[in-house]
N, CA, C and O of each residue as an XYZ file, in Angstrom:
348
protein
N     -23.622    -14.799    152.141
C     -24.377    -14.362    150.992
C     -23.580    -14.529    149.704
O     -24.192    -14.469    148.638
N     -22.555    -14.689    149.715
C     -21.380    -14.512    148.542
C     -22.008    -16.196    148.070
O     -22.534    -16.180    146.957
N     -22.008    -17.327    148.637
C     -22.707    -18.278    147.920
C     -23.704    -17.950    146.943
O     -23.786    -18.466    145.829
N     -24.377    -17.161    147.364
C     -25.580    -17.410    146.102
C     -25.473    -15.966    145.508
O     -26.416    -16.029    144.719
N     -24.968    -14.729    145.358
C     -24.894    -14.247    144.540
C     -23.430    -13.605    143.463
O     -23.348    -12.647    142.696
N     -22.390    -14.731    143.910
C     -21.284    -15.118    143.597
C     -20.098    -14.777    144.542
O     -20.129    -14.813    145.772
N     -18.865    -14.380    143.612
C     -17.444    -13.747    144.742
C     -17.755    -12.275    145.357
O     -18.213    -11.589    144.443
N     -17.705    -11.796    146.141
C     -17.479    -10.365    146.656
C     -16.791     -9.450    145.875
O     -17.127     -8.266    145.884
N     -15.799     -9.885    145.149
C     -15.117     -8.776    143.882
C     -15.678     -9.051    142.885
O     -15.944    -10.249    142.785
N     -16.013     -8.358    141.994
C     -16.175     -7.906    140.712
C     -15.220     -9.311    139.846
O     -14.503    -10.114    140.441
N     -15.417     -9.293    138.681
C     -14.839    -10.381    137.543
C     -14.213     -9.548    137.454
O     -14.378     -8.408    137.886
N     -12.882    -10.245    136.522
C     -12.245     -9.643    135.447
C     -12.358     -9.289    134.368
O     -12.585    -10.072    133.446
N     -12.217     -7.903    134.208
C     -13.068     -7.878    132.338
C     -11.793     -8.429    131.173
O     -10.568     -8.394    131.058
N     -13.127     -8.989    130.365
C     -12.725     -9.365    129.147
C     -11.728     -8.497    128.088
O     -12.468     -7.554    127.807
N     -10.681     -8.316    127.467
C     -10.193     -8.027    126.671
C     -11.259     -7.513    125.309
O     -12.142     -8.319    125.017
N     -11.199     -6.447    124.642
C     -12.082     -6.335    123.666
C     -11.707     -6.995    122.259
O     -10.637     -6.732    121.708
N     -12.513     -7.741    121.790
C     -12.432     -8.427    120.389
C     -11.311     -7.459    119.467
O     -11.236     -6.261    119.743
N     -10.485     -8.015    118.410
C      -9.822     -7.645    118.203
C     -10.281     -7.517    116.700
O     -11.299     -8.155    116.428
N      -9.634     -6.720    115.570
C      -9.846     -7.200    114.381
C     -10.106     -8.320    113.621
O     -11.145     -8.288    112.962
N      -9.592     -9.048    113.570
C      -9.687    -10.388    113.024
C     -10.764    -10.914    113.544
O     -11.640    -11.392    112.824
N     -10.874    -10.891    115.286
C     -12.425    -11.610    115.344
C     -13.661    -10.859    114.872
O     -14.598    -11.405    114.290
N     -13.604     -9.815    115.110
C     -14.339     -8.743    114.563
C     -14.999     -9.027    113.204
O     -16.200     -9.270    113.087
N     -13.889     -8.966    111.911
C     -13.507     -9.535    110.449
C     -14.528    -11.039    110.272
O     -15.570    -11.458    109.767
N     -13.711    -11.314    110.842
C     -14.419    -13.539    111.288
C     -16.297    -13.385    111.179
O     -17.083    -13.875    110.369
N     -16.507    -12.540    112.309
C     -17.877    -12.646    112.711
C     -18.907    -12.156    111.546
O     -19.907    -12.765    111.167
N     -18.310    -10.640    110.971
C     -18.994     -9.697    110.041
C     -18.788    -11.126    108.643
O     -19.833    -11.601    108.197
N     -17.495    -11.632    108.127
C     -17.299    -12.390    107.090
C     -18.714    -14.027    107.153
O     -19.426    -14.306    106.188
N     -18.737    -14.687    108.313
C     -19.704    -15.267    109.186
C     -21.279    -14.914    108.630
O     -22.104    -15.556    107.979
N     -21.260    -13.812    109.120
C     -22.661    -13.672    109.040
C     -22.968    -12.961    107.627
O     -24.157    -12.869    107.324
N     -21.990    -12.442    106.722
C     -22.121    -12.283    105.245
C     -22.774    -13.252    104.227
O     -23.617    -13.345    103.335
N     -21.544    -14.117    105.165
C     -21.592    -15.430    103.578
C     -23.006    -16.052    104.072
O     -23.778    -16.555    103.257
N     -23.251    -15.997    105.239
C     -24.970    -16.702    105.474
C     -26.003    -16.203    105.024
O     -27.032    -16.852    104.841
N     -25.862    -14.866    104.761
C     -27.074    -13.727    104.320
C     -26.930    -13.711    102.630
O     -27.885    -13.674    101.853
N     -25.802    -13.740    102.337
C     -25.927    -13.722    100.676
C     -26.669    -14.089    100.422
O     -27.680    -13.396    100.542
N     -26.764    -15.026    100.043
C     -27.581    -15.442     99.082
C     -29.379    -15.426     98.711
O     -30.128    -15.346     97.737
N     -29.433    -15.553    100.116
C     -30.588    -15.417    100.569
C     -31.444    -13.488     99.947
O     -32.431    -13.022     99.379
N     -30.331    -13.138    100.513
C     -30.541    -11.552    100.469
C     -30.963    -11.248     98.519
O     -31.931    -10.751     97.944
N     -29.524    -11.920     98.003
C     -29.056    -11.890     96.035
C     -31.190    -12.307     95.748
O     -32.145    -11.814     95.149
N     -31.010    -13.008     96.282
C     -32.252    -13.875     95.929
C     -33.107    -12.821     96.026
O     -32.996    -12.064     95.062
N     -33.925    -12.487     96.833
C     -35.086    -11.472     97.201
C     -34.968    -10.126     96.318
O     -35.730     -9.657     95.472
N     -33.722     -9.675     96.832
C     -33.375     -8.034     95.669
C     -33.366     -8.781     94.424
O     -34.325     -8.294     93.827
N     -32.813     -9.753     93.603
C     -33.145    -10.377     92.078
C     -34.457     -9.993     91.814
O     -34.897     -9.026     91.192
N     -35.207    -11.239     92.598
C     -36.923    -10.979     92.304
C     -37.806     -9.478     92.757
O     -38.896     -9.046     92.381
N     -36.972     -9.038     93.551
C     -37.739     -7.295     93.350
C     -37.726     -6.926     91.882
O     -38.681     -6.946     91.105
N     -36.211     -6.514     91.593
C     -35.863     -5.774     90.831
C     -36.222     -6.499     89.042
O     -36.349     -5.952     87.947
N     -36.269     -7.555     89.373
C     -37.040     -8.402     87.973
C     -38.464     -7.775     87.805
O     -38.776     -7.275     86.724
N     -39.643     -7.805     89.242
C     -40.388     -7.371     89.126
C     -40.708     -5.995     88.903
O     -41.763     -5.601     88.407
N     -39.754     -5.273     89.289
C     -39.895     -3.869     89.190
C     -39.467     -3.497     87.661
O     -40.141     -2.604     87.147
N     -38.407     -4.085     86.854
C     -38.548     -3.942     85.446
C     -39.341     -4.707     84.996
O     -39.437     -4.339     83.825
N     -40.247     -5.871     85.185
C     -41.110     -6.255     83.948
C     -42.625     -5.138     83.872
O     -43.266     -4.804     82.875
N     -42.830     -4.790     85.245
C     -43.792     -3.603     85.198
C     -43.734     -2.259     84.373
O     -44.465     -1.702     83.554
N     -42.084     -1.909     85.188
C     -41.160     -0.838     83.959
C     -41.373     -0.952     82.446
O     -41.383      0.053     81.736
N     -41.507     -1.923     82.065
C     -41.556     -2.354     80.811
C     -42.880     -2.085     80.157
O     -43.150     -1.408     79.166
N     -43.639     -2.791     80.965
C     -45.392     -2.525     80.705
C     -45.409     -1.422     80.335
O     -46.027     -1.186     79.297
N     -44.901     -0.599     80.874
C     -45.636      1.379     81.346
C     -44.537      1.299     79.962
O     -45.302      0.985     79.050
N     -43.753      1.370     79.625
C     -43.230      1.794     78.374
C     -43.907      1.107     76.894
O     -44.028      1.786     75.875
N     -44.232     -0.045     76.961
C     -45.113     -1.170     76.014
C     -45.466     -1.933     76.265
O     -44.787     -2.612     77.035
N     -46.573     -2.366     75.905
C     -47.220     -3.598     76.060
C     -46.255     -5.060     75.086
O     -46.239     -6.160     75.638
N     -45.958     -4.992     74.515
C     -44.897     -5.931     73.765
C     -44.177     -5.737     74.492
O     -44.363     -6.621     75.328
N     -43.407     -5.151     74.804
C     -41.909     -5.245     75.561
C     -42.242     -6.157     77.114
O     -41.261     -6.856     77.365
N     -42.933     -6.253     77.775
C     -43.585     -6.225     78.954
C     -43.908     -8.005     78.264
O     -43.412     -9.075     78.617
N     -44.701     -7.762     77.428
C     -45.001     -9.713     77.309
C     -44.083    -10.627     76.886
O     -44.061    -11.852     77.004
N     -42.713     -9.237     75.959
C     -42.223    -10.386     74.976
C     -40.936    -10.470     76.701
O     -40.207    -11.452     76.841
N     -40.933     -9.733     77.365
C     -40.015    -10.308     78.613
C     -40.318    -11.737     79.483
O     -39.524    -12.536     79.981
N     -41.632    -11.720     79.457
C     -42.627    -12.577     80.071
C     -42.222    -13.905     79.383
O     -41.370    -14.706     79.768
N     -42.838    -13.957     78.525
C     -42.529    -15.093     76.926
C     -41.078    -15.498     76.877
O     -40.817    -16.695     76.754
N     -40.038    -14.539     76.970
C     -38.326    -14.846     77.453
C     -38.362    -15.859     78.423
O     -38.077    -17.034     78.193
N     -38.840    -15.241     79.904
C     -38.819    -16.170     81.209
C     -39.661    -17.367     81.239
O     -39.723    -18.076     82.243
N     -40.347    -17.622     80.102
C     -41.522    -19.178     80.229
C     -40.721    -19.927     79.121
O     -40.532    -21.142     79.178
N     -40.167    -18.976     77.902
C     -39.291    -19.659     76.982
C     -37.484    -20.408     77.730
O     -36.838    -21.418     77.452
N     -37.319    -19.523     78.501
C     -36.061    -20.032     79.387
C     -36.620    -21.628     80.680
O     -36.097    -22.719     80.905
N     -37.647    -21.066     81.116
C     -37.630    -22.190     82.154
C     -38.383    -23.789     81.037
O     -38.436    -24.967     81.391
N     -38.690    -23.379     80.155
C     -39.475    -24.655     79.266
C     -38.000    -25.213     78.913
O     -37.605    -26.364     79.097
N     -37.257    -24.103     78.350
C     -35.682    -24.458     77.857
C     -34.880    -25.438     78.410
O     -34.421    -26.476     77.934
N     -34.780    -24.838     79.686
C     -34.395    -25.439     81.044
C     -34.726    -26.904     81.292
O     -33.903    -27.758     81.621
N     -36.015    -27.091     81.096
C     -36.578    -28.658     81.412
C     -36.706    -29.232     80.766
O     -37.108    -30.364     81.036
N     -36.332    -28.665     78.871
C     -36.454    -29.556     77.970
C     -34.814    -30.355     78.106
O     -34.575    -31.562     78.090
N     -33.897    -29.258     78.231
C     -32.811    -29.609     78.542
C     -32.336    -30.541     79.513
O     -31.423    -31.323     79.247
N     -32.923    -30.502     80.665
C     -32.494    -31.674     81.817
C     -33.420    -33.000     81.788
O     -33.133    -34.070     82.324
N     -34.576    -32.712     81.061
C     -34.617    -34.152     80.284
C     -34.214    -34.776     79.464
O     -34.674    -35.912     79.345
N     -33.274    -34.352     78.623
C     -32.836    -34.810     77.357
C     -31.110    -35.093     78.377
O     -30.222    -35.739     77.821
N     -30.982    -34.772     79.190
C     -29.882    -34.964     80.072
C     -30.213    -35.593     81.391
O     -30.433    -34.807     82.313
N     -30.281    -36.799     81.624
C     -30.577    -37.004     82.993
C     -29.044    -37.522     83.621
O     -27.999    -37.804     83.035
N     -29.433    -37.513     85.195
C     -28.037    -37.590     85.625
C     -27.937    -39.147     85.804
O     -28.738    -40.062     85.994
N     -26.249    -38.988     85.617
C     -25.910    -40.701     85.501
C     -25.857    -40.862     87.095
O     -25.380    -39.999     87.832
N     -26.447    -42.168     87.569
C     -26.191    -42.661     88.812
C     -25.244    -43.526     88.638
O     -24.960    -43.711     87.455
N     -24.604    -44.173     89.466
C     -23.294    -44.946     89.561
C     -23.638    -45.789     90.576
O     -22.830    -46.621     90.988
């Protein structure tokens, strides 16, 4: 029976992970989640103050709005007037 449901003794146990691998894995799976994570809480918390804003004024609330359409127009007036050199 030891064929098919392996050796008759028990394995040897594994040594437990040590700091550093420990460190490695948590550092690992950080740097993969950043950004991703920066990203999502940004756009909450953008949304949660341009509303904030509303409830305090109606100007304050559009002229934020008008900022973010004035920045991304900015943005594309800019990288057209800059295109990238190919080589």
């Amino acid at each position: 029976m030891g064929f098919y449901y392996g050796p008759p003794e028990p394995p040897e146990e594994e040594r437990p992970a040590g700091f550093r691998e420990t460190m490695t894995i948590i550092w690992a799976a950080f740097s993969v989640l950043a950004v991703p994570l920066a990203l999502i809480l940004g756009v909450f918390f953008g949304i949660v103050l341009i509303i904030w804003l509303f409830f305090i004024s109606r100007l304050l609330g559009a002229a934020i709005i008008i900022a973010i359409i004035a920045a991304v127009v900015g943005y594309g007036v800019w990288e057209a007037k800059h295109p990238p050199r190919l080589r």
